[in-house]
C-alpha positions in Angstrom: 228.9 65.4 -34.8 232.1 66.6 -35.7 231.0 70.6 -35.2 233.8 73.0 -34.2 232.0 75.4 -33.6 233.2 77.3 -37.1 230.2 77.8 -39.7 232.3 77.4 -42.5 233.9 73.9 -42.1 232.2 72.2 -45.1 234.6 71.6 -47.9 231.0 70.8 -50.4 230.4 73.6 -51.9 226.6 72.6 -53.0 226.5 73.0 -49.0 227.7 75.9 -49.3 226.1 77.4 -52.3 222.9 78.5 -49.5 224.7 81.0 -47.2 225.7 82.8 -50.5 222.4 83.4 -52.0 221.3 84.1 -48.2 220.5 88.6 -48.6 220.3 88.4 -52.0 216.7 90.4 -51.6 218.4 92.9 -49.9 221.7 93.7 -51.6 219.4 93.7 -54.7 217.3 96.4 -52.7 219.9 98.2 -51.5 221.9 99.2 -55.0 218.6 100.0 -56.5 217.8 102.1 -53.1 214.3 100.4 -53.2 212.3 98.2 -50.5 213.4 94.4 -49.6 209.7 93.3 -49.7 209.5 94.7 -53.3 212.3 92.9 -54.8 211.1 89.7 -52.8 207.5 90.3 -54.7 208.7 91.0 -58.0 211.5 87.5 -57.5 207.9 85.8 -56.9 206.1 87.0 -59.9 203.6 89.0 -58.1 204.8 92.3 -59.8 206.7 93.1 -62.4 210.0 95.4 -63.2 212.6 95.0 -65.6 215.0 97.0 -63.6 215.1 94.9 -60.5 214.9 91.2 -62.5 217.8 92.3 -64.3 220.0 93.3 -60.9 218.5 90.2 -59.6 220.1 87.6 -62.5 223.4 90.1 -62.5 223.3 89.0 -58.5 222.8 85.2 -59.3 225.1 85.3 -61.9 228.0 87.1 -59.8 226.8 84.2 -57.2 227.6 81.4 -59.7 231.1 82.8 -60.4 232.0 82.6 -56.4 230.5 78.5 -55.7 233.4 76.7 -56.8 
């Protein structure tokens, strides 16, 4: 329907807004130089650290300034 072949054809950027948070886990791990699985845990409340909910909010927020 209309597919290209090209990903990135949608001009909606609520369509978009997905593929951006897509890796946030692991960009999160990898400037703390800590394990995926742990930030993953601690994103789902089943541990807790200050440290990686903080780089995990800057993330979103850097996120929310790309969308639109």
């Amino acid at each position: 329907m209309g597919n290209n072949g090209d990903k990135n054809t949608s001009t909606n950027p609520v369509l978009i807004r997905p593929a951006l948070y897509r890796g946030i886990y692991s960009r999160v791990a990898r400037q703390l130089g800590i394990d995926r699985s742990y930030v993953s845990r601690v994103a789902s409340g089943q541990r807790r650290s200050p440290e990686v909910e903080a780089a995990l909010l800057k993330e979103i927020k850097r996120i929310e300034k790309i969308k639109t």
